[in-house]
C-alpha positions, -999 to +999 in steps of 0.1 A: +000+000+000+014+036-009+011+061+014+012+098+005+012+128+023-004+160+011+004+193+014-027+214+005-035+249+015-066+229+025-075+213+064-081+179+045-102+165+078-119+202+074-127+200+035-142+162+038-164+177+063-176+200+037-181+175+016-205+157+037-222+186+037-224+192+002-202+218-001-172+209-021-172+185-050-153+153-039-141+137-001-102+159-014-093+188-027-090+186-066-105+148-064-071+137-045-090+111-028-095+089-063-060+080-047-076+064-019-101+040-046-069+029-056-054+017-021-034+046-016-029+057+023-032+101+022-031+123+051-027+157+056-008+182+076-029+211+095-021+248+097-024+259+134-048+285+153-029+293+178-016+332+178+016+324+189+028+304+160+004+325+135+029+357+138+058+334+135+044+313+106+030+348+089+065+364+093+086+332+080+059+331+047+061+364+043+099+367+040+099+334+019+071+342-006+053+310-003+035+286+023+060+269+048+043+256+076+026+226+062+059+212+053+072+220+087+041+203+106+042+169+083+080+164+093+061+133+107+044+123+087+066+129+056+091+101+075+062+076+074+052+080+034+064+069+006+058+103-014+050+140-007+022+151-032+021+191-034-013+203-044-005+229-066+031+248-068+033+273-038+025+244-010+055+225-026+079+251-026+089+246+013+094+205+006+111+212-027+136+229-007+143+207+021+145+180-009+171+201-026+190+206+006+186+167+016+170+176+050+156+148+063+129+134+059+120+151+029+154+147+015+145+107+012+113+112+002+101+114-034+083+145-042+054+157-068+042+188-075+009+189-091+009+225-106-014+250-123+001+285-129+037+276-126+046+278-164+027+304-169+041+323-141+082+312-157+070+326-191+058+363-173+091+365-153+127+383-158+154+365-168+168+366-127+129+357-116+129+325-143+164+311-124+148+315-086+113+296-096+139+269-115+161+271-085+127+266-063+119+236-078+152+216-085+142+195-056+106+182-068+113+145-087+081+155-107+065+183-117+028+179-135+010+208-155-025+211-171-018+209-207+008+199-234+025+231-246+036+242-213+061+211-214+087+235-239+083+263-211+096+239-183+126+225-207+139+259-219+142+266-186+167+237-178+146+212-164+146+182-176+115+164-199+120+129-174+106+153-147+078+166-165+044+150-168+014+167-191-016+150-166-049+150-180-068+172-158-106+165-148-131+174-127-158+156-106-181+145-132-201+128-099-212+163-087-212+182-117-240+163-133-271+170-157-300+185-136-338+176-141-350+213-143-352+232-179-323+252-192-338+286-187-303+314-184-297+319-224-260+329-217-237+325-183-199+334-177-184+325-146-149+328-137-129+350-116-086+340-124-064+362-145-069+350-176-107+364-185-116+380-213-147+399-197-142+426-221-142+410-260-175+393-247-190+425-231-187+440-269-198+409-285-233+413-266-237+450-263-264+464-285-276+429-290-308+412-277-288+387-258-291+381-224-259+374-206-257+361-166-220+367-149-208+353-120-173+368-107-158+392-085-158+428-090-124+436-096-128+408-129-151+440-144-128+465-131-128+499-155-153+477-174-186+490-189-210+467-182-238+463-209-274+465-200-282+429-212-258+418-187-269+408-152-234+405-127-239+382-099-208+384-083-196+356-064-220+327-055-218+295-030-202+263-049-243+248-049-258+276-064-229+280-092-238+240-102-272+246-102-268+281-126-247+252-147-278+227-149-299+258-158-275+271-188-281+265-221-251+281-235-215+287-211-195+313-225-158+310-211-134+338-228-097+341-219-068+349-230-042+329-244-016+327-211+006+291-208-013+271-182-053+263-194-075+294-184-108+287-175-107+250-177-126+243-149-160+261-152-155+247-195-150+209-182-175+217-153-199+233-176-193+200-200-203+176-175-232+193-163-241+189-200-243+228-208-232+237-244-202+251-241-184+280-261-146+287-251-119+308-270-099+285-289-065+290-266-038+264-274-042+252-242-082+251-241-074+225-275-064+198-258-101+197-240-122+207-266-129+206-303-153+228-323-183+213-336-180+181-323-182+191-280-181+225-282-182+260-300-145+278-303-137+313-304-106+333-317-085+347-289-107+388-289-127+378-315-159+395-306-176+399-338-169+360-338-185+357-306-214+377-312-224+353-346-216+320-326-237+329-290-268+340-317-265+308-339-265+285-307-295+306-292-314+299-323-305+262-324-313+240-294-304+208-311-269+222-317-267+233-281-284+196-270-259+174-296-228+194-282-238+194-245-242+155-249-207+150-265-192+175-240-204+156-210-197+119-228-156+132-232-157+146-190-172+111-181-149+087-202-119+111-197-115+148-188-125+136-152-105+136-116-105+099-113-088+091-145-068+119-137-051+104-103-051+070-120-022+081-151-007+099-126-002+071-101+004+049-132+031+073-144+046+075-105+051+038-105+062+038-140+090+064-130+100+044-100+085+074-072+063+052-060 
């Protein structure tokens, strides 16, 4: 039996709590715990309350720049497993480190960083910013990101293609299911990370007879002006956004082309809640979707293009029905958190990590 430890920014006994209570998605964050369907052993290591350590810990992070005490507090723990699994880049900075350095017992213990942002964040940098992140990482045996092309990103850098894995990333196509109620919002956005493209779709509606529904923060619309066909929702509980997804008929998801996939989630959420979904074409939103066949694509600020795409599928509910069905067939045979953690703990073993 493996046994991993995770270091999440998330309490892990905390989060399955939620779960119970129907607020979060799967038992883990990210549907970690498909790990557990497959025999793996995962625990967690807890932040703590107590003021005392809080200024210390807030002082230590701060000078670093990323999350330390999680790594501190699973010393244990990290002696008793067989690999530390970093939920996304920041929380595997610390172990990375300590890996690097051969600080016991993280310097014996094989590492994985499951990463989102991190290419993207090596292609913004400075030339002196690119050799620190590198530097950062040097200690994790594997490094995973969210779609193909972000593999040349990691290699120019210096690091080496045996400890690089593409994963297939998927959501919880168990909670994000079809609902039983009609498909009455005409047009929803949702999505609040740096890579929306609020604005190209605000002129793609305005002066139109389209009615668009927008969930996201405030400062996503900043110095934005918002057109009267489009109601903003701001941010809603994780409940009310799946049911807005069973009620869409059309999920508009426009970004920007950055490294790392943009707006993957609500598109592969959206999918298997069998919405018809409309993305911009990225080279990274590619490897999820294909035009006509699960989904409508967009050219990167192409709003005339998205104004003649949102009014055909309007206009055309079979369209909308036949790529809602394909979108939601591709989450559930592939683009889903359970086959996700399966390659990846196939690819571990194959590697020797685990």
């Amino acid at each position: 039996m493996t046994k991993a430890l995770i270091l999440s920014e998330h309490d892990l006994d905390a989060w399955e709590e939620r779960f119970r209570a129907g607020e979060v998605p799967a038992p883990l964050p990210y549907g970690v715990d498909a790990l557990a369907d497959l025999g793996w052993t995962l625990t967690g290591s807890r932040r703590s309350a107590a003021s005392r350590w809080k200024r210390w810990r807030d002082a230590v992070e701060h000078r670093a720049g990323f999350p330390v005490e999680r790594a501190v507090r699973g010393i244990g723990e990290a002696r008793r497993s067989d690999v530390v699994l970093a939920l996304l880049e920041q929380q595997g900075a610390a172990a990375a480190g300590l890996r690097r350095a051969k600080v016991p017992p993280y310097g014996s213990t094989p590492l994985v960083v499951w990463s989102c942002w991190l290419a993207d964040d090596i292609r913004s940098a400075d030339p002196a910013q690119r050799q620190r992140l590198k530097r950062r990482f040097d200690g994790a045996d594997l490094i995973t990101h969210l779609s193909r092309h972000e593999t040349e990103i990691f290699t120019d850098l210096g690091i080496s293609e045996d400890r690089l894995f593409p994963v297939t990333y998927g959501v919880s196509h168990e909670f994000y299911v079809p609902g039983d109620g009609p498909r009455d919002v005409e047009l929803l956005a949702v999505g609040q990370d740096r890579g929306r493209d609020y604005g190209t779709l605000f002129d793609a509606v305005r002066g139109t007879d389209l009615v668009l529904d927008v969930v996201c923060k405030p400062e996503n619309l900043a110095d934005l002006a918002v057109p009267d066909n489009v109601r903003v929702h701001g941010v809603v509980p994780l409940t009310a956004y799946r049911a807005l997804l069973q009620r869409a008929q059309v999920v508009v998801v426009p970004t920007r082309d950055l490294a790392y996939p943009t707006g993957s989630s609500v598109a592969l959420e959206s999918a298997s809640s069998g919405a018809c979904v409309a993305v911009t074409g990225t080279r990274a939103m590619r490897d999820f979707f294909t035009d006509g066949v699960d989904s409508r694509l967009v050219d990167e600020g192409d709003a005339d293009g998205w104004r003649e795409v949102l009014t055909e599928l309007r206009s055309d509910a079979e369209q909308r029905r036949r790529l809602g069905a394909a979108a939601r067939a591709s989450v559930a045979t592939t683009f889903n958190a359970r086959h996700m953690w399966t390659e990846l703990a196939d690819v571990m073993r194959e590697r020797g990590l685990v």
